[in-house]
C-alpha positions in Angstrom: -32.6 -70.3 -65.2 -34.1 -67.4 -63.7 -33.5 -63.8 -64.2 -31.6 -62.9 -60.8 -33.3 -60.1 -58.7 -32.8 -56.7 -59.1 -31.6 -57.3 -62.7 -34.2 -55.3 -64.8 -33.7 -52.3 -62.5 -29.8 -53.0 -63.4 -30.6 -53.0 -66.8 -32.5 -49.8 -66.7 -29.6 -48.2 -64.8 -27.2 -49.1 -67.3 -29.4 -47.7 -70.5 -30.1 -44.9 -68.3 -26.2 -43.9 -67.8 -25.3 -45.1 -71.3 -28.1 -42.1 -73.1 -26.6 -39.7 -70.2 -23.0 -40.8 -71.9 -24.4 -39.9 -75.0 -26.3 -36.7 -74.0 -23.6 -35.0 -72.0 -20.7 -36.6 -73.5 -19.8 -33.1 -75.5 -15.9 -32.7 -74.5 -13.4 -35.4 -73.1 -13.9 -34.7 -69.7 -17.7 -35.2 -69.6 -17.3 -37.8 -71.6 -14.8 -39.4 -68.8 -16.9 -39.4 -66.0 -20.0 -40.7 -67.5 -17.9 -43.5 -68.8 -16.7 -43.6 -65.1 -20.1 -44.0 -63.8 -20.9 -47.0 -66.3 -17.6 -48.4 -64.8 -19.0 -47.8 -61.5 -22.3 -49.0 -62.0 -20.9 -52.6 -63.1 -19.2 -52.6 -59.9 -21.9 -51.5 -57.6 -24.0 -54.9 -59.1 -20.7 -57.2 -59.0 -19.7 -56.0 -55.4 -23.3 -55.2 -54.0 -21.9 -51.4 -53.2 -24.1 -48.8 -52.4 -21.0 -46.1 -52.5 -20.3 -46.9 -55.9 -24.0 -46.8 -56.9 -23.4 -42.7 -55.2 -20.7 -42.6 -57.5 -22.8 -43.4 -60.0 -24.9 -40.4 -59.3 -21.9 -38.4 -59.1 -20.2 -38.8 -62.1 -23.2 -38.5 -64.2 -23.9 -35.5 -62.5 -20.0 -34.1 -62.9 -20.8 -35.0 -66.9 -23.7 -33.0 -67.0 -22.2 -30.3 -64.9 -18.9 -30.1 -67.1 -21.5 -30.4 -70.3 -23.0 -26.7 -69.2 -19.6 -25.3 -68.6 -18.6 -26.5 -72.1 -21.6 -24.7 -73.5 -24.5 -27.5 -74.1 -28.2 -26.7 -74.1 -30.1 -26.1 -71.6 -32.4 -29.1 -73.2 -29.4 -31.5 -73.2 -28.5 -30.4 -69.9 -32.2 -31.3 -68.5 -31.9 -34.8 -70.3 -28.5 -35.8 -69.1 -30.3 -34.7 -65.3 -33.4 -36.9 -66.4 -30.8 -40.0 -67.1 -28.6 -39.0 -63.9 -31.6 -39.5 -61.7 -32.9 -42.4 -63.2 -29.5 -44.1 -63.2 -28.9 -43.1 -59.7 -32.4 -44.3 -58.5 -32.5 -47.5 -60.6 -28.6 -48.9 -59.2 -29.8 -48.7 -55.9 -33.2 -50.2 -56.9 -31.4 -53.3 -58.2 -29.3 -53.7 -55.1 -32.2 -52.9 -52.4 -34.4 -55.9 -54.6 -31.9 -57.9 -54.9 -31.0 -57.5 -50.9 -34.5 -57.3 -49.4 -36.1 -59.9 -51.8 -33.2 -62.8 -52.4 -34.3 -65.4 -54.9 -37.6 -63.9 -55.1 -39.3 -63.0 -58.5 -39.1 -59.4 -59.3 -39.8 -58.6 -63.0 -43.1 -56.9 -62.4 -42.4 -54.9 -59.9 -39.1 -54.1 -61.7 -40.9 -53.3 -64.3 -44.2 -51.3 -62.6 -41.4 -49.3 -60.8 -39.0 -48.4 -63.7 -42.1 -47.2 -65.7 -43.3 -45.1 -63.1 -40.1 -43.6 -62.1 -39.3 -42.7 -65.5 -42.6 -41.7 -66.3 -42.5 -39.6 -63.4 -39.1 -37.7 -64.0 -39.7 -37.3 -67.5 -42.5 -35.7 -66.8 -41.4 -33.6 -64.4 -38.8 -32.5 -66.9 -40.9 -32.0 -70.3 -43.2 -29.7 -68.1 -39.7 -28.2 -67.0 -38.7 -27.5 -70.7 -42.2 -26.3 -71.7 -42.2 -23.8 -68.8 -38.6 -22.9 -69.9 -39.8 -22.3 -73.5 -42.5 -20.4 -73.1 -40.6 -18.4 -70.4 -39.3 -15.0 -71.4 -35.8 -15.4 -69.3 -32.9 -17.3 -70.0 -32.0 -19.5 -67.6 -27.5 -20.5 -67.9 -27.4 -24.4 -68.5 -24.9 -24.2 -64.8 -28.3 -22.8 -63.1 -30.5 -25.4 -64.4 -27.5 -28.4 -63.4 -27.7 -26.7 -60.4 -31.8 -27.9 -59.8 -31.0 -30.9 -61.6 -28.3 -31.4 -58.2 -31.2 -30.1 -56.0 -33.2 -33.1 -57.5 -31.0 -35.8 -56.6 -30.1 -34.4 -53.3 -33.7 -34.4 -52.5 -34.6 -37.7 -54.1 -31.4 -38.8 -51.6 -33.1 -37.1 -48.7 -36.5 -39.1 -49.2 -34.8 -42.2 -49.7 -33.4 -42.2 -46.1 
């Protein structure tokens, strides 16, 4: 049997929002709403819903904002942004393949695009770090959710 479509990027969005569980789950409440976003990120690929894949986002993004108030690093607040964008981006990537392409193999572009994507946001976030550790100002972990939320809106924004 053949691996459906869209499945690697599924899988990538579920390891994504599982380390973003374990990043920003500090406290009970972050810990809730990443564990609502895995909840809503097995419905989004059961029902083929793009809102609950934005809820995906969402949560993982109310985690890592709740994380900062509760006092976590500005380091763990850049990863848990890293795995809320990649999450995001990667349940709408499995439902967009798995609509646009049907029965149609996907593994390698599955795979050339989670690479590149994570490649890409990692990147963009251990040159974040490095210019935050060699900076002389403190930046407040709500400051730096805050550009993490600026990130997804924009990654949002070039997506439609």
């Amino acid at each position: 049997m053949a691996p459906q479509t869209g499945q690697g990027c599924a899988l990538a969005a579920g390891l994504a929002t599982v380390g973003t569980l374990f990043v920003a789950g500090i406290g009970p409440l972050s810990t809730a709403a990443a564990l609502l976003a895995l909840v809503a990120l097995a419905g989004s690929w059961l029902a083929d819903n793009g809102l609950l894949a934005n809820l995906v986002g969402a949560a993982l993004f109310g985690a890592v904002l709740l994380a900062g108030v509760q006092g976590a690093s500005t380091t763990t607040v850049l990863a848990g942004g890293v795995g809320t964008v990649l999450a995001w981006t990667f349940a709408h990537s499995a439902l967009e393949l798995r609509d646009d392409l049907g029965e149609a193999r996907s593994r390698r572009l599955e795979l050339s695009h989670t690479a590149g994507t994570t490649g890409l946001v990692a990147g963009a976030a251990v040159v974040a770090a490095v210019l935050f550790r060699a900076s002389s100002f403190e930046l407040p972990p709500l400051a730096l959710a805050a550009l993490v939320l600026a990130g997804v809106a924009l990654t949002a924004a070039l997506r439609r």
